[in-house]
DSSP file (Angstrom, degrees, kcal/mol; ACC not computed):
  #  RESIDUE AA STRUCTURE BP1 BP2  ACC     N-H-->O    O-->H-N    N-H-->O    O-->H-N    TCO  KAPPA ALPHA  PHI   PSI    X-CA   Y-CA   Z-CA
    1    1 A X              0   0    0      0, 0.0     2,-0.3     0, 0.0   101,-0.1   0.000 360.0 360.0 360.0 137.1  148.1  -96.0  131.8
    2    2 A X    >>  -     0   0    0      4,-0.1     3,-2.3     1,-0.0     4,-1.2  -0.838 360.0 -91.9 -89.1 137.6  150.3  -96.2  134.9
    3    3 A X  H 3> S+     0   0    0      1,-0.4     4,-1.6    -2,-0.3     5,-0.2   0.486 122.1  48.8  40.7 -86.9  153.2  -93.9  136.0
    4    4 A X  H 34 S+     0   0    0      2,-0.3    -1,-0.4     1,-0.3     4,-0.2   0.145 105.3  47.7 -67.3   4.2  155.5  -95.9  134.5
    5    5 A X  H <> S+     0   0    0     -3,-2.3     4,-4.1     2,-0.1     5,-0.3   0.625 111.0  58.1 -89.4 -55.3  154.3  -96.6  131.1
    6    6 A X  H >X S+     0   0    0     -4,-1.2     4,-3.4     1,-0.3     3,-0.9   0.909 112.9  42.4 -51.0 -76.8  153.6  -92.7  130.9
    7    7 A X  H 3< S+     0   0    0     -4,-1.6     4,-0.4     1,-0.3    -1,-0.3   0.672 110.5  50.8 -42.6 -45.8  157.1  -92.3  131.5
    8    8 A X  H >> S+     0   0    0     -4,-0.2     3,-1.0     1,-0.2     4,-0.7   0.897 115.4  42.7 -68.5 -45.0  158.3  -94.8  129.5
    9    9 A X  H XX S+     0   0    0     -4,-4.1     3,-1.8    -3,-0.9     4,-1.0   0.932 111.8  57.2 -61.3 -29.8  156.2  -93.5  126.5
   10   10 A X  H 3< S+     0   0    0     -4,-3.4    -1,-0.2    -5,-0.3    -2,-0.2   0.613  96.8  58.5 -91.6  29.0  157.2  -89.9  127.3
   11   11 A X  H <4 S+     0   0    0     -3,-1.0     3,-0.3    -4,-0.4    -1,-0.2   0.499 100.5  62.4-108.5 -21.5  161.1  -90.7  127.1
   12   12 A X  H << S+     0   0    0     -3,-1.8     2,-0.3    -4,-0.7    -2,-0.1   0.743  89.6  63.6 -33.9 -45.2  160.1  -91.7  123.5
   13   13 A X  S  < S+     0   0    0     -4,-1.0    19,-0.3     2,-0.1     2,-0.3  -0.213  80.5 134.3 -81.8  21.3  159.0  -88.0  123.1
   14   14 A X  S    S-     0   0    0     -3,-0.3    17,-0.2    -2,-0.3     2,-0.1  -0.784  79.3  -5.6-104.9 141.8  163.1  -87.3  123.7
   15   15 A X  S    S+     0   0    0     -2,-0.3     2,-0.7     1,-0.2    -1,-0.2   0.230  97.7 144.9  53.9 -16.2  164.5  -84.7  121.1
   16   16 A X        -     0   0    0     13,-0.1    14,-0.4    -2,-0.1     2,-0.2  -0.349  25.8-174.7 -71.8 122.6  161.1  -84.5  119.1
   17   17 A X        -     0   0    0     -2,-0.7     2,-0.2    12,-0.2    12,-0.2  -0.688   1.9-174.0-113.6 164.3  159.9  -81.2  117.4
   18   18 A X  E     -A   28   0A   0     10,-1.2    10,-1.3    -2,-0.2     2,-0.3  -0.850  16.0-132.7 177.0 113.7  156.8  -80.6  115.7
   19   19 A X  E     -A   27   0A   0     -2,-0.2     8,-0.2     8,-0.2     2,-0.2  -0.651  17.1-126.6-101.5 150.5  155.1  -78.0  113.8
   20   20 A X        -     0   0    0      6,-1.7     5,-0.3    -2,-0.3    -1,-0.1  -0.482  15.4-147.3 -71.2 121.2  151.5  -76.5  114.0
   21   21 A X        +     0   0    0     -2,-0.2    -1,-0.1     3,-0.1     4,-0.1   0.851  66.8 111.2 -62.5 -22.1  149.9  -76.7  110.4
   22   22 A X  S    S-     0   0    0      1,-0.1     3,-0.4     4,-0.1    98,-0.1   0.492  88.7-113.1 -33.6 171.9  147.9  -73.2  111.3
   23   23 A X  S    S+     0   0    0      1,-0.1    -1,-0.1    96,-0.1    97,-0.1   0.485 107.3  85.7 -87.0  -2.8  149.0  -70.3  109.5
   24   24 A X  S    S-     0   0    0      1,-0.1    30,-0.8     2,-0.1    -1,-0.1   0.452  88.1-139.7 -84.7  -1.5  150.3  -69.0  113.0
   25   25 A X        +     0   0    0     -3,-0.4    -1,-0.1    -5,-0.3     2,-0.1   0.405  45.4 154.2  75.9 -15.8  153.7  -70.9  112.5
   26   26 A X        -     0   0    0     -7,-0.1    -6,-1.7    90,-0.1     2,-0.3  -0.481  19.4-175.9 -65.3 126.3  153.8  -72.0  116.3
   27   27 A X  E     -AB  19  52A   0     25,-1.2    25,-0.6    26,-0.2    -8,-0.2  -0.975  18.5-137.5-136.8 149.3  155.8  -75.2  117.1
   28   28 A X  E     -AB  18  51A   0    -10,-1.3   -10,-1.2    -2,-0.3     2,-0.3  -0.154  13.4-175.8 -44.8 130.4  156.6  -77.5  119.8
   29   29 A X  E     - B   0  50A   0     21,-3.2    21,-1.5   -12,-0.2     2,-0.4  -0.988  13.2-143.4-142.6 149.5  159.8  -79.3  120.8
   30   30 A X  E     - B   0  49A   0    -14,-0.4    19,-0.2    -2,-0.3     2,-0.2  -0.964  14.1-178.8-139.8 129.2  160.7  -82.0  123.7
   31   31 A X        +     0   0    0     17,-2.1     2,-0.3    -2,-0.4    17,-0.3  -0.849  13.0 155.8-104.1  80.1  163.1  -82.8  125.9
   32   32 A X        +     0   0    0    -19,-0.3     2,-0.2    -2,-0.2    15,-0.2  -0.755   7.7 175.0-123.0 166.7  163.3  -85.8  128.5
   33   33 A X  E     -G   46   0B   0     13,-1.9    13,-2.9    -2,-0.3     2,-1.1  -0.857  32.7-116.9-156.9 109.7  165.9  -87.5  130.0
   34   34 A X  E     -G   45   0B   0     11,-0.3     2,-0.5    -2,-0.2    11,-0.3  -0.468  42.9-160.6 -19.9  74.7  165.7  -90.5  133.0
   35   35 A X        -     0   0    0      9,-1.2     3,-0.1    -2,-1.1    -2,-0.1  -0.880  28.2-105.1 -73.3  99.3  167.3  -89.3  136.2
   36   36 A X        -     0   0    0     -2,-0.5     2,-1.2     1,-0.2     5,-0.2   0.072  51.9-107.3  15.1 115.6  168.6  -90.4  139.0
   37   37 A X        +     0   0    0      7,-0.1    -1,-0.2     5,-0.1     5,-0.1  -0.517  54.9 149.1 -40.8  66.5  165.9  -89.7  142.0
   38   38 A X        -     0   0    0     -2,-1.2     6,-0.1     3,-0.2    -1,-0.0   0.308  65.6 -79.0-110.0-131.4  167.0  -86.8  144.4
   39   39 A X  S    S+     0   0    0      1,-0.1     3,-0.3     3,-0.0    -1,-0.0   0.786 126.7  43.3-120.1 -44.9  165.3  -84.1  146.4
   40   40 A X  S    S+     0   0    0      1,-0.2     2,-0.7    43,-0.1    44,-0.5   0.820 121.2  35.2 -69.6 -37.3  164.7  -81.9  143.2
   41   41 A X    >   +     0   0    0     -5,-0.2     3,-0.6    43,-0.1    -1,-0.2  -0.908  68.3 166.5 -99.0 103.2  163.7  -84.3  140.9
   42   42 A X  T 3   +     0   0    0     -2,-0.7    -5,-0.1    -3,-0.3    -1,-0.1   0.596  69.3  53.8-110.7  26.0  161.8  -86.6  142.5
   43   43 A X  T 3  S-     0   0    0      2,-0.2    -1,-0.2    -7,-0.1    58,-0.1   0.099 111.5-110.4-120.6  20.1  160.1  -88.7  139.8
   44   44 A X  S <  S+     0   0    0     -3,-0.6    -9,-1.2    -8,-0.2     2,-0.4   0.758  79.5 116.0  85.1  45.2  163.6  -89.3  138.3
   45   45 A X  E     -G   34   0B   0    -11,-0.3     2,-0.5    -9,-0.1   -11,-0.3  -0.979  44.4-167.7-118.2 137.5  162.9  -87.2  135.2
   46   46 A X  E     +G   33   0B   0    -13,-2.9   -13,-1.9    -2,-0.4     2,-0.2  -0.849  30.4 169.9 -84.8 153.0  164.2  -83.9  133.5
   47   47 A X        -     0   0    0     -2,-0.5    18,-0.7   -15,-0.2     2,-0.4  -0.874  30.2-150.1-118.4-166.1  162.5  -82.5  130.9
   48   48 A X        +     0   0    0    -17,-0.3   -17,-2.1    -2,-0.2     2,-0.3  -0.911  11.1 167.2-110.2  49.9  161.6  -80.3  128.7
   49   49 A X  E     +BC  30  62A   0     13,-1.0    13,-1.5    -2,-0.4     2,-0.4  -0.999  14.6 176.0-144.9 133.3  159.0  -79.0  127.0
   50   50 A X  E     -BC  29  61A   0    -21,-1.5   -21,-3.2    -2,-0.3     2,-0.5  -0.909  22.1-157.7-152.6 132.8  158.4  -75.9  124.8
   51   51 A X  E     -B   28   0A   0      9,-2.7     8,-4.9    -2,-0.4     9,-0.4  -0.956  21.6-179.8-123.5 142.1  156.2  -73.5  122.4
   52   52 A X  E     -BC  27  58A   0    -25,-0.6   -25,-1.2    -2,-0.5     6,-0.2  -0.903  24.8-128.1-132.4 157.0  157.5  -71.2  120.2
   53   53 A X        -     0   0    0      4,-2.5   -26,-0.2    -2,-0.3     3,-0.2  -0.219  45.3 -87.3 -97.2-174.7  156.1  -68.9  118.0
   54   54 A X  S    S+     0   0    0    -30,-0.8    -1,-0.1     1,-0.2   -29,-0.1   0.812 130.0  63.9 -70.9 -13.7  157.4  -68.6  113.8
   55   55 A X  S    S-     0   0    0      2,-0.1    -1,-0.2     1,-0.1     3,-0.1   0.973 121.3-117.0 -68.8 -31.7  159.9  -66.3  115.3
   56   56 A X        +     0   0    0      1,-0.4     2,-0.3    -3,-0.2    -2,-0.1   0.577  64.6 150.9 116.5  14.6  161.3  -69.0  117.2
   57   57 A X        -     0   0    0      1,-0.1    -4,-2.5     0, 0.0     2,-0.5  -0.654  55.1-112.9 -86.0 129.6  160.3  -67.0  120.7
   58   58 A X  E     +C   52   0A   0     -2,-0.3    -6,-0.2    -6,-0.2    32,-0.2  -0.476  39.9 175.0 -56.9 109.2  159.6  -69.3  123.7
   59   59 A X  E    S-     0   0A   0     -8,-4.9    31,-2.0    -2,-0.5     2,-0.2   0.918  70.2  -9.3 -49.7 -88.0  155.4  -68.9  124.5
   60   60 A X  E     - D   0  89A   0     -9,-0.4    -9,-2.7    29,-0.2     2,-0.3  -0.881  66.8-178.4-131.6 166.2  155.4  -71.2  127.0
   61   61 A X  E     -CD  50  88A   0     27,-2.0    27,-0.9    -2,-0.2     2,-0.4  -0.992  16.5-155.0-156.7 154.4  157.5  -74.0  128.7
   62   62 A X  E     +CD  49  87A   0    -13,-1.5   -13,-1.0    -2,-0.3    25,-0.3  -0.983  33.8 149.2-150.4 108.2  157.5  -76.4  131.2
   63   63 A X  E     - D   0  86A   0     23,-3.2    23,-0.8    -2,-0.4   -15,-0.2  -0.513  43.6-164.7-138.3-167.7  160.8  -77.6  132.8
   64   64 A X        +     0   0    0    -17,-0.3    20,-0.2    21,-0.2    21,-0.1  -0.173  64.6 107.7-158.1 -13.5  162.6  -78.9  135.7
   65   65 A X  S    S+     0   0    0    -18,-0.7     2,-0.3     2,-0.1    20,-0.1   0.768  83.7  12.7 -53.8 -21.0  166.4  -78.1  134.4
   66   66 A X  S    S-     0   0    0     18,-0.4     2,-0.6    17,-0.0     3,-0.0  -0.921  92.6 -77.4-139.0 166.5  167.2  -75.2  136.7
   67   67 A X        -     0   0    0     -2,-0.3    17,-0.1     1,-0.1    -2,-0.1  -0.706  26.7-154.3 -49.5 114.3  166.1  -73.6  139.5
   68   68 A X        -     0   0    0     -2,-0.6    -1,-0.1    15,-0.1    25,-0.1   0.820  20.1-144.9 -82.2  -0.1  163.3  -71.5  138.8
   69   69 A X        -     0   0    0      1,-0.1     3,-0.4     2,-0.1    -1,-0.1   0.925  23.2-174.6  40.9  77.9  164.2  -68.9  141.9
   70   70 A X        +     0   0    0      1,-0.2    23,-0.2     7,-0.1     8,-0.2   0.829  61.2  60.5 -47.8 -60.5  160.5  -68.4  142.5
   71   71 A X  S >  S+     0   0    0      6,-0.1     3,-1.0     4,-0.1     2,-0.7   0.216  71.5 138.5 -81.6  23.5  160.8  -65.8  145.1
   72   72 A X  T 3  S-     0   0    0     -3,-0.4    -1,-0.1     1,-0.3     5,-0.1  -0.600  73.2 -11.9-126.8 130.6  162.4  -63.2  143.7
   73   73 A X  T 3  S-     0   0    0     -2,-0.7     2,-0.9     3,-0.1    -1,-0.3   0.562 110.3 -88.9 107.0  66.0  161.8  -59.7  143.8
   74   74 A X  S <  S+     0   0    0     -3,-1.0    -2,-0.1     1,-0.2    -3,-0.1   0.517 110.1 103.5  52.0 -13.0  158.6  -60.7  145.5
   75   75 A X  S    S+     0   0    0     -2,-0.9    -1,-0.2    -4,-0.1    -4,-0.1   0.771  71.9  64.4 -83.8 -25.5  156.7  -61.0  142.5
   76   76 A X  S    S-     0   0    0      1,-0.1     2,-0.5    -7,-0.1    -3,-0.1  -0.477  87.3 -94.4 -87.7 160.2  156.8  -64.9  142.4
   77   77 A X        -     0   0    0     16,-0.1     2,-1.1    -2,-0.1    18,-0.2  -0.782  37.1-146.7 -72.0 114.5  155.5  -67.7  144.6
   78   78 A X        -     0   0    0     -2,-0.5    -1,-0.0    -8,-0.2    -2,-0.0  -0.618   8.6-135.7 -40.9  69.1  157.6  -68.8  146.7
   79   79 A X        -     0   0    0     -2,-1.1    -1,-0.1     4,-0.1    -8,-0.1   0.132  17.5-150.4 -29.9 121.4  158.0  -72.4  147.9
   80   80 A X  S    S+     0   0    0      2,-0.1     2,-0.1     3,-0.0    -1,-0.1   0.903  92.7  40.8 -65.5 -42.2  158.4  -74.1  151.0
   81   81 A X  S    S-     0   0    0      1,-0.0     2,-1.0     2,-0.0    -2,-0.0  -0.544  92.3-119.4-108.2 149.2  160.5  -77.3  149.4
   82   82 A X        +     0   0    0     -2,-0.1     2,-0.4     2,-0.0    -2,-0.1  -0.779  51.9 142.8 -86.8 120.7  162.8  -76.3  146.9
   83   83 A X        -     0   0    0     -2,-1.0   -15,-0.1     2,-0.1   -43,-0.1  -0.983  46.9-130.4-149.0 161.5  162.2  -77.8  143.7
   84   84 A X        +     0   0    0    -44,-0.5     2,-0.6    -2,-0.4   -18,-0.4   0.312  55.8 122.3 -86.3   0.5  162.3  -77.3  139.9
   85   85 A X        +     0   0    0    -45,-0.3    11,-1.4   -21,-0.1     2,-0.3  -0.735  49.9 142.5 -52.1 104.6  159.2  -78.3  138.4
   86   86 A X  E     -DE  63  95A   0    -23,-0.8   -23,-3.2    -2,-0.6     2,-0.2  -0.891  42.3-135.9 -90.9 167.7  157.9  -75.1  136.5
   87   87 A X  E     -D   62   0A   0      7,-1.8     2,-0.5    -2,-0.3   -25,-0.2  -0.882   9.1-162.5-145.3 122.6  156.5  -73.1  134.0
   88   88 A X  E     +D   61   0A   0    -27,-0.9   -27,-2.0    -2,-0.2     2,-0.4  -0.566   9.0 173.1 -90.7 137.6  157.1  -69.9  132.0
   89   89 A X  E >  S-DF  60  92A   0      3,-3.1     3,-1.0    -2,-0.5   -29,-0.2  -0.992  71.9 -45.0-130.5 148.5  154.9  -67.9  130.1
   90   90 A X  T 3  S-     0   0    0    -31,-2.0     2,-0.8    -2,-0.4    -1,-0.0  -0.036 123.0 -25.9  34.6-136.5  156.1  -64.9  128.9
   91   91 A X  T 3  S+     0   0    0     -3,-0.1     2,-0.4     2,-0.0    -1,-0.3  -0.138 114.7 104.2 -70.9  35.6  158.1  -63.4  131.8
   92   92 A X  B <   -F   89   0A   0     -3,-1.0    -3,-3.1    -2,-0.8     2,-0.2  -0.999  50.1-173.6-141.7 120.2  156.2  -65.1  134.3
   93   93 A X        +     0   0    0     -2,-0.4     2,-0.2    -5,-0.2   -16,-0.1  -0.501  14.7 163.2-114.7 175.8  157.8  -68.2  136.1
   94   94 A X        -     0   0    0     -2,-0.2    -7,-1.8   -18,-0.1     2,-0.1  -0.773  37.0 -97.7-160.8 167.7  155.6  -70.3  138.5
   95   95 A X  B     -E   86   0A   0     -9,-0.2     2,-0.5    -2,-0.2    -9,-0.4  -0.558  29.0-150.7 -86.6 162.3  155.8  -73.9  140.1
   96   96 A X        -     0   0    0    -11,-1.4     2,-1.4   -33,-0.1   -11,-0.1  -0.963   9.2-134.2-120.4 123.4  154.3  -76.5  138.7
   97   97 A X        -     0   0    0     -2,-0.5     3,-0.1     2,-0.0     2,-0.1  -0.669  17.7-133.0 -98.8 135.2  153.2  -79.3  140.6
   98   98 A X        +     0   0    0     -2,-1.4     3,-0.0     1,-0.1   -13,-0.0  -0.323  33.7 160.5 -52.7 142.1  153.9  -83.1  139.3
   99   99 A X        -     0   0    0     -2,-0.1     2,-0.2     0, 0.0    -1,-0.1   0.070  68.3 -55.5-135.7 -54.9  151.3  -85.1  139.5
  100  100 A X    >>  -     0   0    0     -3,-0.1     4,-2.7     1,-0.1     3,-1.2  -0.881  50.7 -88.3 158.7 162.4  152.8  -87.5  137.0
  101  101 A X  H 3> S+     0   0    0      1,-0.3     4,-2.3    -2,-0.2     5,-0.3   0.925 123.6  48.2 -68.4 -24.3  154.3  -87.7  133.7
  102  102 A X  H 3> S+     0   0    0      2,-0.2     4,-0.9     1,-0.2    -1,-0.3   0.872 110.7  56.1 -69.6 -19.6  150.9  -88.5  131.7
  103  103 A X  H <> S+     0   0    0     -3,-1.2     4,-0.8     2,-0.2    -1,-0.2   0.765 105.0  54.8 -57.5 -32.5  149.5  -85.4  133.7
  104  104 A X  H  X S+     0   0    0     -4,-2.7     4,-1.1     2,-0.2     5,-0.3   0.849 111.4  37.8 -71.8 -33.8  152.3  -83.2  132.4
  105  105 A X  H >X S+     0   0    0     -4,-2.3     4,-2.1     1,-0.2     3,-0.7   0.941 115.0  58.1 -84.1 -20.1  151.9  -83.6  128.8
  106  106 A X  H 3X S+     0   0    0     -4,-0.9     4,-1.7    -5,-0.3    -1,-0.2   0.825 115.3  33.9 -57.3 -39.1  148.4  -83.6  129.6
  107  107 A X  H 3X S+     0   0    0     -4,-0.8     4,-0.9    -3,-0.3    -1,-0.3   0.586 111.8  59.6-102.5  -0.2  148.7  -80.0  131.2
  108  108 A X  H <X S+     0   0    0     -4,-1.1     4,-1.5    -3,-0.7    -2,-0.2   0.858 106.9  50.6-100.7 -60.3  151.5  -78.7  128.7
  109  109 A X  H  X S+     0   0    0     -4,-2.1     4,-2.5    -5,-0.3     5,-0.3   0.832 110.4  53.7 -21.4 -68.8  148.7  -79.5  125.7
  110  110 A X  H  X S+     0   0    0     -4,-1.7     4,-1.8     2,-0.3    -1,-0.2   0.838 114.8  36.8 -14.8 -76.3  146.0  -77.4  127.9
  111  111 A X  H >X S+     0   0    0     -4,-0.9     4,-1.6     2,-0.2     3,-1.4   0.989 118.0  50.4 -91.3 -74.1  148.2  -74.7  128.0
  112  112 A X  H >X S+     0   0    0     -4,-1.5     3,-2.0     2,-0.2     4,-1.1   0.757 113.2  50.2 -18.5 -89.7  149.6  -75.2  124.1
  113  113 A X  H 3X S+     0   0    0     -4,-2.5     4,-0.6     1,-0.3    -1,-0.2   0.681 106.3  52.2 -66.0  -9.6  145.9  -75.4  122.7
  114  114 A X  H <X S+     0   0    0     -4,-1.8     4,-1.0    -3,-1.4    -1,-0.3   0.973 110.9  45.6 -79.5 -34.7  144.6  -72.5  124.2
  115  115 A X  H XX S+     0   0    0     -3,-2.0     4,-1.8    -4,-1.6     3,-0.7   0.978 116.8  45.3 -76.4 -54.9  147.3  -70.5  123.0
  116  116 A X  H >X S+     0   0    0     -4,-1.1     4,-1.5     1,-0.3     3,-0.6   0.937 109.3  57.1 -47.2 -66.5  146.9  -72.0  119.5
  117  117 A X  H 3< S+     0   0    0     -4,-0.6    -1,-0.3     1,-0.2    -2,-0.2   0.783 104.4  49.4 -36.5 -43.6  143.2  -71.7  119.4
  118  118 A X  H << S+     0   0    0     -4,-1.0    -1,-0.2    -3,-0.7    -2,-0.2   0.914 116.9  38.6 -78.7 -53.5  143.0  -68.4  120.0
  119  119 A X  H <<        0   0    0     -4,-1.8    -2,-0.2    -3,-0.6    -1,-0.2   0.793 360.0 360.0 -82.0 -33.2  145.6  -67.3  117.2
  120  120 A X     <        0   0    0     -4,-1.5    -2,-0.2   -98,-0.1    -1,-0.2   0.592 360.0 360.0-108.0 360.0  144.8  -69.8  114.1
């Protein structure tokens, strides 16, 4: 599938949540939105994307919406370019590098079935 078909399916994927049948309660929700191309997004997308436990506590997430301020207090990586492609777990920010959008849901899953395997 090319760039732009992955993007186009994953703009489908806008507002949809989904829960894990497990007994562990964990579910998923998505966010994308079609952007304008600029220096921070520069594959013209926002999104979104998030696991939360039954409490309703963020696991992990995978975003572009803000600046993640990488460097700071030294604990994070820093970047040479600034830009907003990340991902938290727990307290823990890091960049994420874009590859493309069928690589992101592709690497947001990864990170989603490990955590879910472990626990149900």
């Amino acid at each position: 599938m090319s760039d732009e078909q992955s993007l186009e399916h994953i703009l489908t994927l806008d507002g949809y949540r989904f829960s894990y049948g497990g007994a562990s309660g964990y579910w998923c929700k998505f966010n994308f939105k079609k952007v304008k191309i600029d220096e921070h997004r520069p594959h013209g997308l926002k999104y979104e994307m998030t696991l939360h436990d039954a409490n309703g506590t963020r696991v992990i997430g995978y975003d572009n919406a803000h600046n993640p301020n990488l460097d700071k207090g030294g604990r994070h990586y820093a970047p040479k370019r600034q830009i907003y492609d990340h991902k938290h777990r727990g307290n823990t920010i890091e960049a994420y590098a874009f590859e493309g959008p069928g690589k992101l849901i592709e690497d947001f899953y990864a990170d989603v079935n490990s955590i879910v395997a472990i626990v149900d």
